[in-house]
C-alpha positions as CSV (number, residue, x, y, z in Angstrom):
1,X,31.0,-7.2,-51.6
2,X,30.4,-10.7,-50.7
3,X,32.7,-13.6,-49.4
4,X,32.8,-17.3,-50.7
5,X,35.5,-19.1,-48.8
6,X,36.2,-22.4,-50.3
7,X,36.6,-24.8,-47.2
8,X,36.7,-28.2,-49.0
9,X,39.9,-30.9,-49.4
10,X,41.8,-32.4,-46.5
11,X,45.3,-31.7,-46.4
12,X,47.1,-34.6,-46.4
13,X,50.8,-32.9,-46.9
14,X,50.5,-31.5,-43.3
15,X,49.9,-35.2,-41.5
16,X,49.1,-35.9,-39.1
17,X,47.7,-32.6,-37.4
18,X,45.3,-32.4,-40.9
19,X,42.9,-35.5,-40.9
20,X,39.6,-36.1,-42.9
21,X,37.9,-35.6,-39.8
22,X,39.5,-32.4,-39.2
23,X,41.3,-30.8,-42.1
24,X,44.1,-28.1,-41.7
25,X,41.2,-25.6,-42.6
26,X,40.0,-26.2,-39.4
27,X,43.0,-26.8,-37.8
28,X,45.5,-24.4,-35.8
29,X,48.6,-24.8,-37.9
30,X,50.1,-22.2,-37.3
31,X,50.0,-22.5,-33.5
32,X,48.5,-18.8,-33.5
33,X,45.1,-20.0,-31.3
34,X,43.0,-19.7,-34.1
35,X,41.9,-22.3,-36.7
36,X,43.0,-21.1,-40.2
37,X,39.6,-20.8,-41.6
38,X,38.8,-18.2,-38.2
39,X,41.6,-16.2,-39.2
40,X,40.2,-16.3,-42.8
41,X,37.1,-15.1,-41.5
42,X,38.8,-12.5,-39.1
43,X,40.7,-10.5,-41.7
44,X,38.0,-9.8,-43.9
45,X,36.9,-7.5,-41.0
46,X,35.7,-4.2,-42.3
47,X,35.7,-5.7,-46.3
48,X,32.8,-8.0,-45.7
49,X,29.9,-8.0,-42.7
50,X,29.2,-12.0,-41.5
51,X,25.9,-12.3,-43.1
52,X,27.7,-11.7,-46.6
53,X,30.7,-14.4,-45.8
54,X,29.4,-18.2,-47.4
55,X,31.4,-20.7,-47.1
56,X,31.5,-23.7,-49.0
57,X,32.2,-26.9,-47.8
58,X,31.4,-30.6,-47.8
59,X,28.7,-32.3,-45.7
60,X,30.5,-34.0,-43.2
61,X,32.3,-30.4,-42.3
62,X,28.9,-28.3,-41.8
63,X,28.5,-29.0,-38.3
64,X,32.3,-28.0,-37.7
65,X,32.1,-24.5,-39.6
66,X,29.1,-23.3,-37.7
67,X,31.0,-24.4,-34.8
68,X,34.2,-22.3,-35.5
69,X,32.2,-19.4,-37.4
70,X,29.2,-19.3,-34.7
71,X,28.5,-15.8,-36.5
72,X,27.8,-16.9,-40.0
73,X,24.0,-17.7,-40.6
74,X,23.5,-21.4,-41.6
75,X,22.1,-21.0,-44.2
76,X,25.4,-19.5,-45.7
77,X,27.1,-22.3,-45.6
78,X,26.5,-24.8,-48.8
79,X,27.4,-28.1,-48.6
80,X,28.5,-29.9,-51.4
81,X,27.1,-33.4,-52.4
82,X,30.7,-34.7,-52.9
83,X,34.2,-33.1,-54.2
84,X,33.9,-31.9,-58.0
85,X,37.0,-29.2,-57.8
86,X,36.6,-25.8,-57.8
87,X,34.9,-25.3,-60.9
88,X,31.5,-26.9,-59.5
89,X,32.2,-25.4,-55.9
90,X,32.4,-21.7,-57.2
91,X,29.2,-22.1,-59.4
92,X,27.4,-23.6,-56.8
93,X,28.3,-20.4,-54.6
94,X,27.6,-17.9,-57.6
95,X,24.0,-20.0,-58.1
96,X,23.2,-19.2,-54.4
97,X,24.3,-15.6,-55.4
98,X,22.9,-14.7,-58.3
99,X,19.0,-15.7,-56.3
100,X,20.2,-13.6,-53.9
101,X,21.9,-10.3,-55.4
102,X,21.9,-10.6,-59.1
103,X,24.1,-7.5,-59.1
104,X,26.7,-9.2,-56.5
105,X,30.4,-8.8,-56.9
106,X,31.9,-12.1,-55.2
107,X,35.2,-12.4,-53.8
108,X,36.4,-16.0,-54.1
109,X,39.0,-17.3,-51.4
110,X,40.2,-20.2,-50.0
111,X,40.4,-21.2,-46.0
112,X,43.8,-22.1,-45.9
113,X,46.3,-19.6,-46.6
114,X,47.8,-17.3,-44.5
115,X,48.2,-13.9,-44.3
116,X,50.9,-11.9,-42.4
117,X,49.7,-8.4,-43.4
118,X,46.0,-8.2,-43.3
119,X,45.9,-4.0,-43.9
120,X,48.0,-4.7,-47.2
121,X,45.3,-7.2,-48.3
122,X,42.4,-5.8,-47.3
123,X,43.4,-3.0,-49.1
124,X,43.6,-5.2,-52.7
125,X,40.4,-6.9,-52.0
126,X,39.0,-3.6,-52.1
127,X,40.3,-2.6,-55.4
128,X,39.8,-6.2,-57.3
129,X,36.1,-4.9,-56.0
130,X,36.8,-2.1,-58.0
131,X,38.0,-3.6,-61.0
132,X,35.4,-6.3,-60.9
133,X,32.7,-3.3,-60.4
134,X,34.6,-1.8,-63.8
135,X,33.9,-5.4,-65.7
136,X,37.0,-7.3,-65.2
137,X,37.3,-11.2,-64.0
138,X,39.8,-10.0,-61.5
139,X,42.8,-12.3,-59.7
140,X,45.0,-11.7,-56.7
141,X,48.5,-11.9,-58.0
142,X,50.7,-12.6,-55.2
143,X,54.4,-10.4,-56.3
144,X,56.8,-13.6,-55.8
145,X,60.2,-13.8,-54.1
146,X,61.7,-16.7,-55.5
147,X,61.5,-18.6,-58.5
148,X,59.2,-21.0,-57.0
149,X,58.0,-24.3,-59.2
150,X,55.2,-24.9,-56.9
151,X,52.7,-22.5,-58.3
152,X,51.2,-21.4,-61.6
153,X,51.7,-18.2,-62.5
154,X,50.1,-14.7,-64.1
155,X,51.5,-12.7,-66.8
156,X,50.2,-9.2,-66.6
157,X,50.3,-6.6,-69.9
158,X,52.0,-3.4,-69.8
159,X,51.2,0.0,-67.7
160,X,48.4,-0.3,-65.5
161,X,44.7,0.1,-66.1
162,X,43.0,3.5,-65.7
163,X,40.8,2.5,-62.5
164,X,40.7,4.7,-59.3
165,X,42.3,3.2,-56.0
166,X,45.6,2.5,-54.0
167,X,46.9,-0.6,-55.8
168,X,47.5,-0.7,-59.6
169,X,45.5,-3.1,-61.6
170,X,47.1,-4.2,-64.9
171,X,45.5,-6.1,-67.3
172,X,46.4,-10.1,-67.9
173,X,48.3,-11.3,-71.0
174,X,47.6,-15.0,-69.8
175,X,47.7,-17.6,-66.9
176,X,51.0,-20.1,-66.8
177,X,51.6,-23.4,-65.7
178,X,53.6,-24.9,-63.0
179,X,57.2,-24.2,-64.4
180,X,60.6,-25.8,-64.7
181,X,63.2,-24.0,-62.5
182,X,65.1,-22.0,-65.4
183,X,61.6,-21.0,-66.6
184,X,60.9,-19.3,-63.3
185,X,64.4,-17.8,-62.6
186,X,63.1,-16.0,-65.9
187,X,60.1,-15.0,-64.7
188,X,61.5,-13.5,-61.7
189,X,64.1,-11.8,-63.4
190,X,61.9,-10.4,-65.9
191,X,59.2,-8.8,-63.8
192,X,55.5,-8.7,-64.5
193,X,54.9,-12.1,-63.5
194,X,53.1,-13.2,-59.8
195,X,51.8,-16.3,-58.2
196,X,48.3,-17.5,-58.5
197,X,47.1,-18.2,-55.7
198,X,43.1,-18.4,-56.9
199,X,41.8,-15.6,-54.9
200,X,39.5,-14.2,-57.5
201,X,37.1,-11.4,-57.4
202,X,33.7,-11.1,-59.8
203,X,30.5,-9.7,-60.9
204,X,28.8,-12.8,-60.2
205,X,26.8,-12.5,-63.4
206,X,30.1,-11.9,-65.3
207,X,31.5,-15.0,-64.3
208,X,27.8,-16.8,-65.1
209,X,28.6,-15.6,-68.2
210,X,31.7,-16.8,-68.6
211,X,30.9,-20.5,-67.5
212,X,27.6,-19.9,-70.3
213,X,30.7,-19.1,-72.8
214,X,33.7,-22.0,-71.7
215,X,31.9,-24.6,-69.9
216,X,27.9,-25.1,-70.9
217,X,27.3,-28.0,-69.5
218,X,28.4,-27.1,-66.3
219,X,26.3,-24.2,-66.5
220,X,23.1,-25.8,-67.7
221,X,23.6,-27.5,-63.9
222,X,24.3,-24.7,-62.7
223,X,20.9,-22.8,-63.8
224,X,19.0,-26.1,-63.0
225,X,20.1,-25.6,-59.3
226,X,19.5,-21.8,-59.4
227,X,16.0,-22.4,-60.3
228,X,15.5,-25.4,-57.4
229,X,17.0,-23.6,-54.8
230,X,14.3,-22.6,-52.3
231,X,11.9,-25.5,-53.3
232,X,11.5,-28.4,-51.5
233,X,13.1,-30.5,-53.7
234,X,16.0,-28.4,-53.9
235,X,18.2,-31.0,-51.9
236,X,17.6,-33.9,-54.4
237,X,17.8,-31.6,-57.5
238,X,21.2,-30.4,-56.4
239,X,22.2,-34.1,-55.7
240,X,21.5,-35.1,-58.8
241,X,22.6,-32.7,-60.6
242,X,26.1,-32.3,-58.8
243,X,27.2,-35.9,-60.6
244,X,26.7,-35.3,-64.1
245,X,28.9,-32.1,-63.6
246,X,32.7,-31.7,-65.0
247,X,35.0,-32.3,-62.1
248,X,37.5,-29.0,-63.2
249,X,39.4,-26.3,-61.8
250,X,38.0,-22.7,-62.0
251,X,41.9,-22.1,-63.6
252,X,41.7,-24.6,-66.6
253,X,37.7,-24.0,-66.8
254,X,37.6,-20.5,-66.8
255,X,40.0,-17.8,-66.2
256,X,42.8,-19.8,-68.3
257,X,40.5,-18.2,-71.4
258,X,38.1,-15.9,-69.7
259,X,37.9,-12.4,-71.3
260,X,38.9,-9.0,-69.9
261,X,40.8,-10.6,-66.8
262,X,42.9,-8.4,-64.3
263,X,45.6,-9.1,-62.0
264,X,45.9,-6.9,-58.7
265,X,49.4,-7.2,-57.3
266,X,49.5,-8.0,-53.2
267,X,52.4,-7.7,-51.3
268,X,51.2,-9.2,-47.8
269,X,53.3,-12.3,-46.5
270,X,51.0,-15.0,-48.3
271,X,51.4,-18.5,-48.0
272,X,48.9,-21.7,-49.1
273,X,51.0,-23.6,-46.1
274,X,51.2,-26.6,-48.2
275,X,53.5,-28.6,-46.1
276,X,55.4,-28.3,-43.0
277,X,58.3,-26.9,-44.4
278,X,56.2,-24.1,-46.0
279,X,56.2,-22.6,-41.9
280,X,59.7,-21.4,-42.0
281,X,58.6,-18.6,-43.8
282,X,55.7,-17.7,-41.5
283,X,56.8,-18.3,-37.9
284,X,59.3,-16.4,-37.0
285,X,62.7,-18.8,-35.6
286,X,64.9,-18.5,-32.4
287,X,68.5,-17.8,-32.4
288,X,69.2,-21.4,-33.8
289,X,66.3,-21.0,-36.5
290,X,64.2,-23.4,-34.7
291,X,60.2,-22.6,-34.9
292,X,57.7,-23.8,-31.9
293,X,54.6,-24.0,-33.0
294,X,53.0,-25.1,-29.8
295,X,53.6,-27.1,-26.9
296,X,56.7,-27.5,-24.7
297,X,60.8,-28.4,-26.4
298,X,64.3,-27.9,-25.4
299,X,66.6,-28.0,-28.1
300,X,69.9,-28.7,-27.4
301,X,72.9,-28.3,-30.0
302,X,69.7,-28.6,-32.7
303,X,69.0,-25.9,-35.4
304,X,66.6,-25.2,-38.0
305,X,64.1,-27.4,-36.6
306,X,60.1,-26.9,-36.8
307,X,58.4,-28.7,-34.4
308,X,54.6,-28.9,-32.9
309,X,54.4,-30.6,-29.3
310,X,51.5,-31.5,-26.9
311,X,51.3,-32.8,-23.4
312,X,54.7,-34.1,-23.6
313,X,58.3,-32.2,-23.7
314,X,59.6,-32.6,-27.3
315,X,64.0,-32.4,-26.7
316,X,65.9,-32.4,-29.8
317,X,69.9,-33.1,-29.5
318,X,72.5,-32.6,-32.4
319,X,70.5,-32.5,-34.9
320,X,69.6,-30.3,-37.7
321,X,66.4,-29.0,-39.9
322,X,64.0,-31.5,-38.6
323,X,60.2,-31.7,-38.3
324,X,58.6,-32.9,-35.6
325,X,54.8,-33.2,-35.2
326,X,53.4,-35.0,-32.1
327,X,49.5,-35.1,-32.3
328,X,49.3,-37.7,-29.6
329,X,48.5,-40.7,-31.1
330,X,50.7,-40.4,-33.9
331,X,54.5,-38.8,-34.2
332,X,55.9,-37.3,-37.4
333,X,59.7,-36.8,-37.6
334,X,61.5,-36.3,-40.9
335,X,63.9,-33.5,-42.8
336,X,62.3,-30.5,-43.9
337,X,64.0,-31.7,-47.1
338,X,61.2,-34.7,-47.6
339,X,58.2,-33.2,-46.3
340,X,56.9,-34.3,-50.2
341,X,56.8,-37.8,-49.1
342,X,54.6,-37.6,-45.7
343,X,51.6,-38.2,-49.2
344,X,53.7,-41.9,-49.2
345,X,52.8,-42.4,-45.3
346,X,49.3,-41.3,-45.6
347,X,49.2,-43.9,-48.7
348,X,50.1,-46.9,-46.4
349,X,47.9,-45.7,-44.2
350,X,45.3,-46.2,-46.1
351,X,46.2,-49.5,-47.7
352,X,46.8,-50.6,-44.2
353,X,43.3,-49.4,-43.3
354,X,44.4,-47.6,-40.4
355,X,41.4,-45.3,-41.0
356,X,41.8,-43.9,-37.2
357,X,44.9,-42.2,-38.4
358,X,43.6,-40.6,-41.5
């Protein structure tokens, strides 16, 4: 099986350790001593050897991936002319594929989530593979705890498939949006629903095939970088190319109407970290409840707090569920409650073209 980790975006929600110059994919969130996209890398150990791991990124982060990954040949990492969503960004990884292994399954993953049992998902890679070997556009479903309104969600059909393996592998009735909280109380009551969390595994040529079907202009660009790549023009092919493409989402592009799609459940502590808040549920608290991510603090009378320090003692007194980011040359302190609103301070940022901050 082969690896496409999508290492593109920024981050913004988890200011001001994530910047455009070094986005929490390459960032150590987590305070674990690895960079989330190393620790991407790291658990597909024994799924995937390095020479099959691609990684798909922009231009300016090329230099920093080979950096962080020293063992993933460079010419496995594709750069991106600009941002076009993931719909562009997976066909450009299938295109480099398909010339490579036209009979490659593909497992599609992002450089940003975390992990907490790497067995339990190593162990559902390997049976999306199986599925995907079997025919099936195959998701990730992650089995959901709460009735979250963060993330779209999966709908899976009845008793599962008949394919071999540990996991079961049911078959998808159809993708959901982003719902309202007395939609998703339902869900989670009901059963049969999980997260999306766009992992999704492939026959590369099945989900060619698909793009042909949904999305044909995107795949006439796609076949006129297939048949460039290895020229020496193949640089100002892709470039032009890349903006007359749709700028969509692999979701609403594809899978959303894809045929014979499956869902393999995974129960493995994952989380897209999407803000700072989103830690509570990956590091594990003190007495108090407070989390240290790195650095030096003394709470005092303070609970519930995360905070991230650096050459300076962080001391929190009397007060409650508070994050606190120090970076340096900027300091982040707000309720866990607002985290959704660090996108406003980032915003003046920019309109205050304090470009040294973003």
């Amino acid at each position: 099986m082969y690896i496409a980790i999508l290492a593109g975006g920024v981050g913004s929600r988890l200011w001001p350790q994530s910047r455009e110059a070094m986005p929490k994919q390459f960032s150590d969130i987590t305070g674990s001593g690895r960079t989330m996209i190393q620790t991407t890398v790291d658990r597909l150990d024994g799924v995937a050897t390095l020479a099959d791991i691609y990684v798909i990124t922009g231009q300016r982060y090329r230099e920093l991936v080979l950096a962080q990954l020293p063992g993933i040949p460079p010419e496995n990492v594709i750069t991106e002319p600009h941002g076009r969503n993931t719909g562009p960004a997976i066909g450009l990884a299938c295109a480099h594929l398909h010339r490579r292994d036209p009979n490659a399954v593909v497992a599609l993953l992002h450089a940003d989530h975390v992990i907490q049992d790497d067995v339990a998902y190593r162990t559902a890679l390997r049976q999306a593979e199986q599925a995907a070997q079997d025919g099936y556009l195959t998701v990730l479903g992650i089995a959901p705890t709460t009735a979250h309104t963060g993330y779209g969600y999966i709908k899976r059909i009845g008793l599962p498939l008949p394919i071999a393996g540990k996991v079961p592998v049911y078959a998808v009735e159809r993708f959901l949006e982003k719902p309202d909280q007395s939609t998703a109380e339902r869900f989670l009551a009901d059963g049969g629903y999980y997260w999306n969390a766009g992992n999704f595994i492939s026959r590369v040529d099945r989900l060619l095939g698909e793009f042909e079907r949904q999305l044909p202009t995107l795949y006439a660009g796609l076949e006129a970088i297939g048949a460039a790549l290895g020229s020496p023009n193949a640089a100002q092919i892709i470039q032009e190319t890349w903006a007359h493409l749709p700028n969509i989402s692999i979701d609403h592009g594809v899978m959303e109407h894809a045929q014979q799609v499956a869902v393999v459940p995974l129960v493995a502590g994952w989380n897209d970290v999407g803000s700072w808040d989103a830690l509570e549920d990956v590091i594990h608290p003190d007495q108090a409840g407070n989390r240290l991510l790195r650095g030096e603090a003394l709470m005092v009378d303070s609970r519930g707090a995360i905070v991230s320090g650096g050459q300076r003692l962080i001391a929190l007194v009397g007060v409650d569920d508070l994050v606190v980011i120090d970076t340096g040359d900027a300091l982040l302190v707000g309720h866990k409650d607002k985290m959704q609103l660090i996108k406003e301070v980032v915003e003046r940022l920019r309109q205050e073209e304090r470009l040294d901050l973003l």
